[in-house]
C-alpha positions as CSV (number, residue, x, y, z in Angstrom):
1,X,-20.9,1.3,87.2
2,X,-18.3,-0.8,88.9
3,X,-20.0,-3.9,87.5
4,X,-20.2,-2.7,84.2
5,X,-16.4,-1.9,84.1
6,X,-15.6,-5.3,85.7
7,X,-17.3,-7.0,83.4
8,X,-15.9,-5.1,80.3
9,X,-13.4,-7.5,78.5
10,X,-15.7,-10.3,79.0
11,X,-18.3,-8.7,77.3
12,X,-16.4,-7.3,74.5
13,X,-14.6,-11.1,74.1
14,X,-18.1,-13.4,74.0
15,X,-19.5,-10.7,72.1
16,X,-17.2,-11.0,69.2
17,X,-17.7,-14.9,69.9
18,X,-21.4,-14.6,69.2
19,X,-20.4,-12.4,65.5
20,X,-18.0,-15.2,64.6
21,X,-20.5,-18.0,65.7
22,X,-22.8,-16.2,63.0
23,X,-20.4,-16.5,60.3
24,X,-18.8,-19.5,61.0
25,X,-21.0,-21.8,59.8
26,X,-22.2,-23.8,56.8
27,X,-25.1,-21.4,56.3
28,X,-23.4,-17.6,57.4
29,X,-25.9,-14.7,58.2
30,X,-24.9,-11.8,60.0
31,X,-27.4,-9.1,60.8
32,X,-26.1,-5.4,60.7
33,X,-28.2,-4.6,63.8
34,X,-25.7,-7.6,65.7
35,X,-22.7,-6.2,64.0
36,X,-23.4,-2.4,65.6
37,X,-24.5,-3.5,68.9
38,X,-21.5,-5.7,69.0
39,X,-19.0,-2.6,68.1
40,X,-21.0,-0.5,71.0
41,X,-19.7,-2.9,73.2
42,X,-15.8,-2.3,73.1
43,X,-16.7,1.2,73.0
44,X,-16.0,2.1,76.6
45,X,-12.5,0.3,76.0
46,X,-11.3,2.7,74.0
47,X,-12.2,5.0,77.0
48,X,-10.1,3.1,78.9
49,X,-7.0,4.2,76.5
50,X,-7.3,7.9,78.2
51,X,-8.6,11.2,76.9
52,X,-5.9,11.9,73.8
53,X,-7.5,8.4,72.5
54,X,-11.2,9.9,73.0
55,X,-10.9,10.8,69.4
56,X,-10.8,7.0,68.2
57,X,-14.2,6.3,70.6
58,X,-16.0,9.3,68.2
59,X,-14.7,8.7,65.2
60,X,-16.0,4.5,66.0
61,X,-19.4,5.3,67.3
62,X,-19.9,7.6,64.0
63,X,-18.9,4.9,61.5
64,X,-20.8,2.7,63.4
65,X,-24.0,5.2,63.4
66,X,-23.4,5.4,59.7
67,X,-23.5,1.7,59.2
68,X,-27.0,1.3,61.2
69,X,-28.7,4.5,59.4
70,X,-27.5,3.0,56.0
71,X,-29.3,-0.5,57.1
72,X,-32.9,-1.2,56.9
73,X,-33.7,-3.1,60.6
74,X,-33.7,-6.8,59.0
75,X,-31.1,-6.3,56.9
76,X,-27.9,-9.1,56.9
77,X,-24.8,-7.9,56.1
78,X,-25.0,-9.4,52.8
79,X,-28.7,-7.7,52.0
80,X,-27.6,-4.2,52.3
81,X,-24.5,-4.8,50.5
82,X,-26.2,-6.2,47.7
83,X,-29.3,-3.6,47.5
84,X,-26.8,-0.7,47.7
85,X,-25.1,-2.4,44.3
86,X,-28.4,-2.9,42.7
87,X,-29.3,0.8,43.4
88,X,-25.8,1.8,42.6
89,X,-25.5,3.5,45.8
90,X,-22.7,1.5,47.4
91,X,-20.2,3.8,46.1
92,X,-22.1,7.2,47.7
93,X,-20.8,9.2,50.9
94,X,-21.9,7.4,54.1
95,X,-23.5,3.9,52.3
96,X,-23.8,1.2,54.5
97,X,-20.8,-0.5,52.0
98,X,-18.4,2.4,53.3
99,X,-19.2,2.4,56.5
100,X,-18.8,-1.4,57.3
101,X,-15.7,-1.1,55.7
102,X,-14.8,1.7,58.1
103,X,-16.2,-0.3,61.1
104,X,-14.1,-3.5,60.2
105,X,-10.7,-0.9,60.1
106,X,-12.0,-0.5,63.8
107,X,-12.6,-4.2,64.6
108,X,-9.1,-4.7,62.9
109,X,-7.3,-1.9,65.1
110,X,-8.8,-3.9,68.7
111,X,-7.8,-7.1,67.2
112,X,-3.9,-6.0,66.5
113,X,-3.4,-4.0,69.5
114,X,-4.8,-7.3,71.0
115,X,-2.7,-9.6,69.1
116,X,0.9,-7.3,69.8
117,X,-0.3,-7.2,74.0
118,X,-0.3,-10.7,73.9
119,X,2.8,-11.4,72.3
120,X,4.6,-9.1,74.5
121,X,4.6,-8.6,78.1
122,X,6.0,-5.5,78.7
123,X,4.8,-2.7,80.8
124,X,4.4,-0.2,78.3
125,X,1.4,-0.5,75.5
126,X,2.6,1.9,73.0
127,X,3.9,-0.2,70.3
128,X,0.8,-2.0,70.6
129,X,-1.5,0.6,70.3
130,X,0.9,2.2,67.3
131,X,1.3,-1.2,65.4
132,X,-2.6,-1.4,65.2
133,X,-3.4,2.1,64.2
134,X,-0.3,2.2,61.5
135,X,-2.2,-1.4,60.1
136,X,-5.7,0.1,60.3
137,X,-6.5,3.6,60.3
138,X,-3.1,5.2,59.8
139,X,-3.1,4.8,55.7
140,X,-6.6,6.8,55.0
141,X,-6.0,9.4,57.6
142,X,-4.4,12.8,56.6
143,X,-1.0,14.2,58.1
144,X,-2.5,15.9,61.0
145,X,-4.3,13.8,61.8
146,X,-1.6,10.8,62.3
147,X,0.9,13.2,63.9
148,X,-1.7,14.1,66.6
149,X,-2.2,10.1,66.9
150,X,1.4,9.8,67.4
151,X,1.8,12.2,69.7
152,X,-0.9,10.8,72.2
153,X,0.6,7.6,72.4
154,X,3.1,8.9,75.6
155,X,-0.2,9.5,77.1
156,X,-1.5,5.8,77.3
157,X,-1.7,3.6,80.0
158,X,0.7,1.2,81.1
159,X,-0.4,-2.6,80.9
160,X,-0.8,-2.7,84.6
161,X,-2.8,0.5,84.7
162,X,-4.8,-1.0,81.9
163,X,-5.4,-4.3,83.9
164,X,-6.3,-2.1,87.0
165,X,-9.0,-0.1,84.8
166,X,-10.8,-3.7,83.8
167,X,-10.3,-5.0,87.1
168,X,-8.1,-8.1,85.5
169,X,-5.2,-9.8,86.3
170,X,-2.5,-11.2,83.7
171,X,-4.2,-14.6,83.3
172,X,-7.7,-13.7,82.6
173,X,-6.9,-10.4,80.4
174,X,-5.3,-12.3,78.1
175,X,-7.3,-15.0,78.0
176,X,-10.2,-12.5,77.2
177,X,-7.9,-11.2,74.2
178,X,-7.1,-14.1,72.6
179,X,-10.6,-15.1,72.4
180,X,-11.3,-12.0,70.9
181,X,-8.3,-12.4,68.6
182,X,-9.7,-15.7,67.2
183,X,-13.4,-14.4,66.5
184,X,-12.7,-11.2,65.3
185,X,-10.4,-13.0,62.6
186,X,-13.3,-15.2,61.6
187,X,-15.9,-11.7,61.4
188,X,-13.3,-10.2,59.3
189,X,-12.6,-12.5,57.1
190,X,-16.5,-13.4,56.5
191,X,-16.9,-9.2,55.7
192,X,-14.0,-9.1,53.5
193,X,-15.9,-12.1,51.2
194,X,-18.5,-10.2,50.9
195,X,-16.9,-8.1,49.0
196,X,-14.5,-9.8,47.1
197,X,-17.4,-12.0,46.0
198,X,-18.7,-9.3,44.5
199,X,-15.8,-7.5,42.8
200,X,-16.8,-4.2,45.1
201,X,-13.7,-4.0,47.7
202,X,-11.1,-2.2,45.9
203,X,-13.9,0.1,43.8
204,X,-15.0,1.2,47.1
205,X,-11.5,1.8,49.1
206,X,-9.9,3.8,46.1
207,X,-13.3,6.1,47.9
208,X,-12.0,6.0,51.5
């Protein structure tokens, strides 16, 4: 186990690399299998947050169980979207098309938190972690829900603590994050083409 935690935001940064090495290229193919595993990945992170955040790891792994049972095994990213249009199924509860828009809102979330940690240094991690929720999740959740979010944020970790749980030290966790940073944008930007290429993006958020 003490491996597996040490090794934790090194995993979760070159497995992001691999998605964005997928899409980041003349011809881009991205496999939903790769996607999932790659979201599995940060899951224990969110552990890392503390118990009020253990709602965030649920709600993540269930989008991301959605997105796989909506997938046939070989499907690309770009396959199931577009056999879910030509079924005209996209638009129905718990459709792959939902759910990887649900998944990328998580992607999203890890990258801002990310991206407000690295562009401040102080002790305390709750702007972060509210700036990233308030510009993912925060605008299709319901009232209780965000006040309970907002209320757990006391509860977090302190940077330090945080470096302690992943066994890093200033240099290397953010070294880890910006690399994560930079390949998530790429993943999230290639997914948000997909449907803008299709006209499908704002049919399908005016469901979520």
């Amino acid at each position: 186990m003490e491996g597996k935690r040490e090794k934790l935001l090194t995993r979760i940064a070159d497995t992001m690399k691999e998605l964005a090495d997928c899409v980041n290229s003349s011809t881009p193919r991205l496999e939903v299998h790769r996607l999932v595993h790659g979201c599995r990945v940060g899951y224990p992170f969110v552990g890392c947050l503390g118990l009020p955040f253990k709602f965030a790891q649920m709600e993540s792994s269930s989008k991301v169980n959605d997105l796989k049972n909506g997938a046939r095994p070989d499907d690309t990213l770009e396959t199931m979207i577009d056999r879910e249009i030509e079924q005209e199924c996209a638009k129905k509860p718990y459709s792959g098309s939902r759910s990887l828009i649900r998944v990328k809102r998580s992607i999203i979330m890890l990258r801002v938190m990310f991206e407000q940690m690295l562009s401040s240094r102080e002790n305390s991690i709750e702007g972060a972690v509210s700036k990233s929720y308030e510009q993912s999740f925060a605008a299709y959740h319901g009232w209780a829900t965000r006040t309970a979010v907002f209320a757990s944020l006391p509860a977090l970790p302190t940077r330090a603590k945080l470096m302690k749980k992943l066994h890093e030290n200033e240099v290397s966790m953010t070294t880890k994050m910006q690399s994560f940073v930079d390949s998530s944008a790429l993943v999230v930007q290639y997914i948000d083409s997909l449907f803008h290429s299709r006209e499908l993006v704002e049919e399908l958020l005016e469901l979520i």
